[in-house]
N, C-alpha and C positions, 0 to 999 in steps of 0.2 A: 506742649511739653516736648523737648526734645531730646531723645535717647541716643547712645553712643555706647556703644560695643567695644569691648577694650580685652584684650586676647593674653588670657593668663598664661605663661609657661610653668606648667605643677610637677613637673617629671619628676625633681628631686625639690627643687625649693620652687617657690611659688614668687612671681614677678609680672609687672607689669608691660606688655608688649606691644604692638600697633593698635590702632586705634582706628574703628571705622567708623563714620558718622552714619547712623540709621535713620535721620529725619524725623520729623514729629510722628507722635502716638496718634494715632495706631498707626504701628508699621507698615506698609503696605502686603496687604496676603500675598500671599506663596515666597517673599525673602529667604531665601537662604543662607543658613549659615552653616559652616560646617561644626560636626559633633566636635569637643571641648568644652574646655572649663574658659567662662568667662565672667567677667563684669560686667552687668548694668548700670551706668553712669546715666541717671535723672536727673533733667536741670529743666526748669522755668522759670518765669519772672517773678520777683517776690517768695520764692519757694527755696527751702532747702535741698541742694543737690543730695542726693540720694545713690550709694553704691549696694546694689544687689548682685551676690554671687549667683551667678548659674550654670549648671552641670548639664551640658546639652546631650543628647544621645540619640541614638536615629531611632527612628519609630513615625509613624503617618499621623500622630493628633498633632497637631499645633501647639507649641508650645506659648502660654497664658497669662501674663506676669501684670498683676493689682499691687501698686502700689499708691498710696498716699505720700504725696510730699508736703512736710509741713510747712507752715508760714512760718518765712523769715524774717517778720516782726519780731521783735523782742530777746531771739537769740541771741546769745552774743558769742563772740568770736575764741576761736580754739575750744568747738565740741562738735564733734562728728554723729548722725544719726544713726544707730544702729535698726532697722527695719522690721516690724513684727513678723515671726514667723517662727517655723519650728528647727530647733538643731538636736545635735546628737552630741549629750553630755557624758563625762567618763567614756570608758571602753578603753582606756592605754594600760596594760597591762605592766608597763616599768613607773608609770606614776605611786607619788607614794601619796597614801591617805585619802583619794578619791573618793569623789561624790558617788558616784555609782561604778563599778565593777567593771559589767559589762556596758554598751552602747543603751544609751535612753535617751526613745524621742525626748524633748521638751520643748514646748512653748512658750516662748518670751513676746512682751507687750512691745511697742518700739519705743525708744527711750534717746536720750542723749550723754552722751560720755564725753571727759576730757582727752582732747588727743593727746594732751601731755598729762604726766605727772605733776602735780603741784609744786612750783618752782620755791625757791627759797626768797626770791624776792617775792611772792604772791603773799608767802608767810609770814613773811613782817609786815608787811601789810594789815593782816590782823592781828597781828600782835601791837601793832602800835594802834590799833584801835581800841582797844582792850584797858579796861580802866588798870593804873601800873599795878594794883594791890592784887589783879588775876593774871597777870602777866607769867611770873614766877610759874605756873603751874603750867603753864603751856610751852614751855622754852622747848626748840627741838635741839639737836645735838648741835654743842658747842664747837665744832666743826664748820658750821654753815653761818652763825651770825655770830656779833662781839656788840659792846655795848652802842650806842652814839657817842662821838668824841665830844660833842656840847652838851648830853643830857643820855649820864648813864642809864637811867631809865628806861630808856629806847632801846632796841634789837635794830642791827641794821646788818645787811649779807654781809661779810668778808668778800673784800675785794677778789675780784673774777669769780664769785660763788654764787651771783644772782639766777642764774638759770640753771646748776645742777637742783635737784630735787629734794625739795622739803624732807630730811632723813632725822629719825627719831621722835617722829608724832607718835605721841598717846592716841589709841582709839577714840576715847572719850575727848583731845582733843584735834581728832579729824573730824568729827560730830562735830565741833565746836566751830569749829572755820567755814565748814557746809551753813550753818543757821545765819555766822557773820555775813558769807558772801553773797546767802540768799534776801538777805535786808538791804545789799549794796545792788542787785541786779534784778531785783525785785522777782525771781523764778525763787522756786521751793528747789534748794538743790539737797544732797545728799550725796552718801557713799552707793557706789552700785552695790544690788546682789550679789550671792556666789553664781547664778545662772545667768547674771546680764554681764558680767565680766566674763567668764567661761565663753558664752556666746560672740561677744565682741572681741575673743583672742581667740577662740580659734575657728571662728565664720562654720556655714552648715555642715562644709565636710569633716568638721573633726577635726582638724589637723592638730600631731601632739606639739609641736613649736610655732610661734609665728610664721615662719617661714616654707614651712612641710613639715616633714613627718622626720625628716634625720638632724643627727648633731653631727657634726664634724669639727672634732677640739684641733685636726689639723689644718682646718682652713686656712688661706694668710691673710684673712679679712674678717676681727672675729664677727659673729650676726650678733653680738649683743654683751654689754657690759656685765660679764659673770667672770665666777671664777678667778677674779682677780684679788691680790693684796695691795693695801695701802701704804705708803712709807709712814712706819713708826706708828703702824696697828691706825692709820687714818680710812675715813672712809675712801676709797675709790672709785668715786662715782664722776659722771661723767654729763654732761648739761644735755637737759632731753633734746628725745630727735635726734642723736647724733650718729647712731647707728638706722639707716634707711633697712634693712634686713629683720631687725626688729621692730616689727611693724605688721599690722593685722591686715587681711583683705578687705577690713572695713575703714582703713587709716588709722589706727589707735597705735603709739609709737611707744616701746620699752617695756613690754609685756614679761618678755623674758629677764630682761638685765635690769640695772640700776638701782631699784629699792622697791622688797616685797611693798604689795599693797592689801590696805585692810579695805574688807568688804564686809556689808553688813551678811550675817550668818551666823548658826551655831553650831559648834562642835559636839557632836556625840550627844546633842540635845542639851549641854551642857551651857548657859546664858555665862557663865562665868570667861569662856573660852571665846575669844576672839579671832577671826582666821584670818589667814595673811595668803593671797594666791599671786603667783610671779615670781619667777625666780631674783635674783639679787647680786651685786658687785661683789658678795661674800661667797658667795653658792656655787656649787657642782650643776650638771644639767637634770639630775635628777630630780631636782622638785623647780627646777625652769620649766618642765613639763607643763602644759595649758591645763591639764586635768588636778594637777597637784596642790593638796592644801595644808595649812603650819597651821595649827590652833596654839594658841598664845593666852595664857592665863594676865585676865585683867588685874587681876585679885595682886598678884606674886609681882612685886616689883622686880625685885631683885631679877627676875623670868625676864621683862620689860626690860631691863638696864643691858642684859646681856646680849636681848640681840638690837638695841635700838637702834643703835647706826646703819641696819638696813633695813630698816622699816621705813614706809611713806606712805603717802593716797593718791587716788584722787575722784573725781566727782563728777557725778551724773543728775541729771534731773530727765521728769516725764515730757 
């Protein structure tokens, strides 16, 4: 296995910096490196590279880092692994409707995420697999697809709309596209938790945004598809990945912007309520916050109709 050390800059926003080659595991005792925040970059043959944040600090133990990298049999392309361990959930005291208050350890299993959001052409994809008589019930906003020009029938993207993101899924059918894709890739996929989302946006330190811990609405580069309006009340989203700033120190791209995503979870204990974590192409940065959760009545269409246009998913398996 070989490790490589890659030198975060976190002052205000967090990015990636030089890159030193540390040679296969185990390091060689006595390495030094100076205190900072870095990444762990694990790479072997057959194995899923592996990024691990680390918060070095001076002290005389050695610093100890176990990880497993999974086999890369079977995975398939566009999912990042997010690594077991424990992080610190809640504690941002401007987020609105958080999991916890203050700062809670928590442990998460390691798991795998999509780096992107579910694309609009991934969408019709299942939908054109979909016998037509359940088609009707799955449609997402009529923004992203139009019929087939041979066979109305069919859902096809609107041109240049294949890669902005699947916006206005039903929970029940982002459920439904996780069980389609888990029969085309043969893995059991699913929606992440609210703690394996949490965790894979904003890695062990916490951090309230992708990025760090500030917003800056005057930046001239925004970090993320928010806060905007569409021409003629349309969505304004923007095809994933396009914003490199919105992005996790574990790779996970659009956290902040583009279209909430539903995770599995309940609200106030309530099974009825559905929760939606990431901010949105409609949204202020107030509930962009990594901590911040929308609970969304399944039951209340009408609830559903109104914010659907910035709703979307996406998927995770073990």
């Amino acid at each position: 296995m070989v490790l490589h050390a890659v030198v975060v800059d976190a002052d205000r926003t967090w990015s990636l910096g030089d890159q030193q080659d540390l040679g296969p595991s185990p390091v060689t005792p006595g390495l030094e490196v100076p205190p900072g925040e870095y990444v762990l970059v694990l790479e072997a043959p057959g194995r899923v590279p592996v990024r691990v944040p680390l918060h070095l600090r001076r002290g005389p133990d050695p610093v100890v880092v176990r990880v497993e990298l999974p086999a890369a049999a079977g995975v398939p392309p566009g999912f990042v692994h997010v690594p077991p361990g424990e992080f610190f959930a809640g504690g941002d005291p401007e987020a609105v409707r958080p999991l916890f208050a203050r700062r809670e350890p928590v442990w998460v299993a390691g798991f795998f995420l999509g780096q992107h959001e579910v694309t609009a052409a991934e969408y019709a994809e299942f939908l054109d697999a979909l016998p037509a008589a359940e088609r009707a019930a799955h449609l997402p906003s009529p923004f992203l697809l139009a019929p087939h020009p041979d066979d109305p029938l069919r859902q096809v993207p609107r041109a240049g709309r294949e890669r902005l993101p699947a916006a206005g899924v039903r929970l029940e059918s982002a459920r439904a596209y996780c069980r389609w894709r888990s029969s085309v890739l043969g893995r059991a996929l699913r929606l992440p938790t609210e703690v394996e989302w949490e965790k894979a946006a904003r890695g062990p330190a916490g951090r309230f945004f992708p990025w760090g811990d500030a917003f800056d609405p005057a930046a001239p580069q925004p970090a993320a598809r928010l806060h905007q309006g569409g021409e003629d009340g349309a969505p304004a989203l923007d095809p994933v990945g396009s914003h490199p700033r919105d992005r996790s120190i574990y790779g996970v791209f659009d956290l902040a912007g583009n279209v909430s995503e539903w995770v599995e979870g309940r609200f106030e204990g309530e099974a009825r309520f559905g929760v939606l974590r990431g901010g949105s192409w409609a949204r202020g940065p107030e509930v962009t916050r990594l901590a911040s959760r929308e609970p969304v009545d399944s039951t209340d269409t009408a609830d559903f109709l109104r914010l659907r246009d910035r709703i979307g998913f996406r998927v995770a398996f073990d």
